[in-house]
Each structure stands twice: as structure tokens, then as C-alpha cells.
Steps between C-alpha positions, in 0.01 A plus 500: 500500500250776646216427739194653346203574725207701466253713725123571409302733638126438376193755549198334728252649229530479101747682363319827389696769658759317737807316347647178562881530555746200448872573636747294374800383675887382400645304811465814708514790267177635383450513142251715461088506479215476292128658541259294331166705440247482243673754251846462540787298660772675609831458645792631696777404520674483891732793415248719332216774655235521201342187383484419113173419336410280183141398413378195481565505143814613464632265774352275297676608197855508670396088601468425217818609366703317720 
């Protein structure tokens, strides 16, 4: 089974133009990373350049389906 492990990178001041970035981990292979900011979270994957985007709502849609 995988080791999971996460990094978090958190502004020093409230999030109003700076994001906070979480990089998750699998063993030793990078899965990928969110950007948490006040409109959107988005994510890339470790084998990707451009970062997708859903809004709060809609990630909140896709939740809730699952």
C-alpha cells in the first residue's frame, strides 16, 4: 500500500491575492498540486504544465456525486 504525504505552503497574510498550495505525495512520486484561493481550487497533476480550475461550487457539485 502507498505512503501518502502532503506539503502545505500557507500565505503569512489572509488569503486575498496569494494562494495556499498543498503538494501531495505517493511514496516518492509526486502526485500533483492544488492552489487553494478564494475563487477557485485548482489542480495539476505531476505530469501536466497548466493547472485545472473548478469553483467552489462546482467542486462542490462533483463531491457530492461521489
Amino acid at each position: 500500500m502507498p505512503k501518502h504525504h502532503i506539503e502545505i505552503s500557507l500565505p503569512t497574510k489572509p488569503l486575498k491575492n496569494v494562494d495556499a498550495t498543498i503538494t501531495v505525495w505517493s511514496d516518492d512520486e509526486k502526485l500533483g498540486e492544488f492552489r487553494v484561493s478564494r475563487g477557485t481550487l485548482d489542480w495539476r497533476s505531476a505530469r501536466r504544465k497548466s493547472f485545472k480550475s473548478f469553483s467552489w461550487e462546482r467542486l462542490a457539485a462533483i463531491l457530492d456525486r461521489e
